[in-house]
Each structure stands twice: as C-alpha cells, then as structure tokens.
N, C-alpha and C positions, 0 to 999 in steps of 0.2 A: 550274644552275637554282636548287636549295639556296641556294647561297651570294649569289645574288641576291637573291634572296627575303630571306632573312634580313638583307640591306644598306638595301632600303628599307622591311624591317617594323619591324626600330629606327629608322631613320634619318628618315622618315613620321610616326612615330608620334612622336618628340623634336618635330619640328616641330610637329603637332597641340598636342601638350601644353603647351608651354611657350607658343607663341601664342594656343592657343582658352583657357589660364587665364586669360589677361589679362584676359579679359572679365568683368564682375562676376557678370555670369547663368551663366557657367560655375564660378565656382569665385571664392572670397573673396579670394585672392590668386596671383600670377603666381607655376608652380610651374618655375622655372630663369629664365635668362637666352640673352646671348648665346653663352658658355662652353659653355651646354648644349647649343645651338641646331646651331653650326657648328662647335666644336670637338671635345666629348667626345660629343658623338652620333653624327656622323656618322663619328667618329674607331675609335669604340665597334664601330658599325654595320660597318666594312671589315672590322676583325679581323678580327668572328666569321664574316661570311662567308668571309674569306679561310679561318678554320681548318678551319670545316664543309668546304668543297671542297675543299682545300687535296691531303689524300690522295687522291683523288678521279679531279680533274680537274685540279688544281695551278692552282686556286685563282685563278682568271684574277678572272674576278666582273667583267671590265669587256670590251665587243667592243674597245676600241684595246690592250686589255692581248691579247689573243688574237690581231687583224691584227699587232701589232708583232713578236708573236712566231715568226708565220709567215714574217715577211718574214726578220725578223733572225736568228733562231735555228734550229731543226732541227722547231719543230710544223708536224705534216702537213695541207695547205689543204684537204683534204678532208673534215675535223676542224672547220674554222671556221666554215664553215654552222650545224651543227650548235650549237655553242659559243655564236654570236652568239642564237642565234632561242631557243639557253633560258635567255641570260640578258634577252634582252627578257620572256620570258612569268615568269620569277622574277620582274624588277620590277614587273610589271603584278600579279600574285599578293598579290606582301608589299605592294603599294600600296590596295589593292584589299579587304584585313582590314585596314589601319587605316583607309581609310574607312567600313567596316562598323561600326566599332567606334567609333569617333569621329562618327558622322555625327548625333547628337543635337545634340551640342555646338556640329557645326557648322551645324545648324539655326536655335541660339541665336545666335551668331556673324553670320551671316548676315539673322535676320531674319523666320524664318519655317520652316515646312517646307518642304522640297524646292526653296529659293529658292538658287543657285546662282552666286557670280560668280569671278574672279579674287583677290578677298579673300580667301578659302579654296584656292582652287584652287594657288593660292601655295603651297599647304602639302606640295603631292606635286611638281608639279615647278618649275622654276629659270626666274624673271623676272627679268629686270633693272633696276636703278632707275632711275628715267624720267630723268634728266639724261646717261645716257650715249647717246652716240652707236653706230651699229650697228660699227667698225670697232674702236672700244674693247672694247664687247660681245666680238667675237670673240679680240682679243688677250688680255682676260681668262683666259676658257679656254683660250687656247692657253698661256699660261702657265703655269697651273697643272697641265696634263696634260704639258707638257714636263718639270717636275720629277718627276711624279711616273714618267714611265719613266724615267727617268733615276735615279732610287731603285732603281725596280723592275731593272733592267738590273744596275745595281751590286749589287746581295743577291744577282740569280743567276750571278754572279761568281766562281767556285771560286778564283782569285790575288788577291781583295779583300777579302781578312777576313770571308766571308758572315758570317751569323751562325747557328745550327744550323736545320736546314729546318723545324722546329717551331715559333720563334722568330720567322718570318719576319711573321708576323701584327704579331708586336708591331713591326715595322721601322715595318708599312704604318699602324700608328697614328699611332708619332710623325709619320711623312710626312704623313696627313690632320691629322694635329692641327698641324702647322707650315703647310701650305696654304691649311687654312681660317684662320687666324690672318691672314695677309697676302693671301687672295685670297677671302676668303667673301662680302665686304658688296655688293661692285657687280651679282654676275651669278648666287649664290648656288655657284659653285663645282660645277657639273654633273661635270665631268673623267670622267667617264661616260655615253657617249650612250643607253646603256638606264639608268643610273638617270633619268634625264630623260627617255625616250621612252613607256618601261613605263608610266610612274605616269602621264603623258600621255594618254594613250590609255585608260586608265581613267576619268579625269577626265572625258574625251570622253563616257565611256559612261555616266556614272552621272546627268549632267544639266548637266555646265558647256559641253557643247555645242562647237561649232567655233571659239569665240573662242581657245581654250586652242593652235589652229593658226595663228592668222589673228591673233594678234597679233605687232605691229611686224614687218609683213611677214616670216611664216614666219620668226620668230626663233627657235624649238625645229629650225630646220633647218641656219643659219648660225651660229649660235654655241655649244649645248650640243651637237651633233654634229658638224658641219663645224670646230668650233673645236679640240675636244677630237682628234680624228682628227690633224688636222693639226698641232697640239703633241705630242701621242703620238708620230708618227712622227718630227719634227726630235728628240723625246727618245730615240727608238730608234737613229735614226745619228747621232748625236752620240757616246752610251753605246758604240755597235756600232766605230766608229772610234777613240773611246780607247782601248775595253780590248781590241779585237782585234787592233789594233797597234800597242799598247802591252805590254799584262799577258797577252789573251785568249787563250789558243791551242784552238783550237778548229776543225778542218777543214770543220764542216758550216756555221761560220759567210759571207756569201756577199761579206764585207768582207775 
C-alpha cells in the first residue's frame, strides 16, 4: 500500500505541477516539461515505491505485477486479494494529498472554486488523445505493460545477470523511463490498473463526478485495465517460456 502510495503521490503531484504552472495565474513560468511530466516523474515515482515495499512485500506496487506472479511464479493466490485492494487504496491515498494539496491551483486552472472538469482531472488519471480510436487505446497499453513484465520477469531471473535485489528499483526506472519515452503521449501510459483506478475514484469523490467513468464508453475499463492485464500477462508467458525453457530452472514454475 506504501509503495503505491508513494507512486502516485510523486507521480500526481509531477503532473499537477508542471501542468497547473503553465498557467499564468498559477505561477510566472512553466516549472518542467515533458521530460518531467512522463519520463523522470513517473520513472522517479516506480523506484521509490518499488524501494519502500520492495523488503516488505517485494515491491509488486502494480495488481498485473502481483496476478502475473501468481500465475507464473511460486506467490500464494491467497496473498493477491489482499495485494490487489492495498494497492488500489495506496493510489487512491497518494492521489488524494496531492489533490489536497494542489487543489487551489486547480481552482485557478479550472476557473473557479470547486468547478471541476476533465482538464484537471487528467492530472490523476490516464485519458487518451481524442484521435485514437478505442482498439489503438487498448494496444497501447498492452504494449507497454508487455515490456514491462517482461523486464520485470528477466531481473527476477537468478541465470540472467539480475542485478543485486537492492538495485532492482533502479532497473524499474530505466524500464519507465524507456516506456514513457515511446509509449507516454497517446494514452498516458497507465501499465498500472490501480495507478489509473485509485486516483480515479478519487476524482469521482472530490467533485469530477461520473464523467471520469463514463467517458468514451468506460475507457478507464478497456484499456488502462483490461489493456494493461492482458499485456502483463502475454509479458509473463512469453518471459515464463523463455527462461524456464531455456535458462530458468525452477520446479514451482508451472511452464
């Protein structure tokens, strides 16, 4: 839950900042870019969660990173209930103080007090840009969650050079920071269905209403979950069939 929390209280709060400056009644000048935005924020954001949980809980901080590991590796499914529903209430948490914390700004921003749309609400979780089509949308994410188990599988890899299990934070940077690089602009790069659901559902509650559901036909349903889910899992048997037989030996694996 930690380490959830901690993924969308940087990563929330990058977004806040370097969009709500843009605006002249926030602030004289726009304080980052895109660099900030999808690369080294959100890149920033995985680490420390991963580190914080990392000893913990091993540092899942994503439900596909958790199902995958159920399926493919030796975590006990009895465990992923559990796993799943605290890192939805972590992102809802770390979503939840930076809109506390930001929500003057996003007054200004918006227009008013307490005036509420998609313009802001963009800022906690993952819309897409109006020229893609809903099947694009979902290949998006599924792209980009296919690399990233597909990382993730190969670092916990004992015959693939891992890298030392303290270390492993820094893997999952480069990995976001190369994802958002090639897959941030179209769909906002979810590859996490509680960072996208948490801060969702927040949004709901603080005044953006049911639109934040109910747009492009339950798109927070088909493509930053259902997308991410099912690139997850083609990255888990893809990783689980190379290296189990290939490199992997491993008895409790079920390839």
């Amino acid at each position: 839950m930690l380490g959830t929390m901690m993924l969308t209280l940087v990563g929330n709060a990058t977004n806040c900042q370097v969009v709500l400056s843009s605006n002249s009644g926030v602030d004289s000048s726009q304080k980052g870019d895109y660099l900030s935005l999808g690369s080294d924020g959100l890149a920033v954001c995985v680490s420390l969660g991963a580190w914080i949980a990392g000893g913990v809980s091993g540092g899942h901080i994503n439900p596909v990173v958790t199902i995958c590991m159920a399926i493919f590796r030796d975590f006990p499914w009895r465990k992923v209930p559990g796993y799943v529903l605290g890192q939805l209430i972590g992102a809802w948490a770390g979503a939840l103080l930076v809109f506390a914390n930001y929500s003057h700004a996003i007054d200004i921003v918006e227009g008013g007090k307490g005036k509420r749309s998609l313009k802001t609400g963009s800022l906690f979780g993952t819309y897409a840009l109006d020229y893609m089509p809903a099947a694009n949308c979902f290949f998006d994410e599924f792209l980009g969650t296919f690399i990233l188990l597909l990382v993730v599988f190969a670092i916990t890899n004992k015959r693939n050079a891992p890298p030392p299990r303290g270390l492993i934070p820094l893997v999952l940077f480069i990995t976001i920071l190369g994802i958002s690089v090639g897959f941030g602009m179209q769909t906002g790069f979810a590859i996490n269905p509680a960072r996208d659901l948490g801060p969702r559902i927040m949004t709901a509650m603080v005044g953006y209403g049911s639109e934040v559901f109910t747009y492009r036909g339950q798109y927070w349903l088909w493509s930053p979950i259902l997308g991410s889910v099912c690139g997850g899992l083609c990255g888990g048997l893809v990783a689980t069939c190379l290296y189990d037989t290939l490199t992997y030996v491993d008895p409790k694996s079920p390839v």
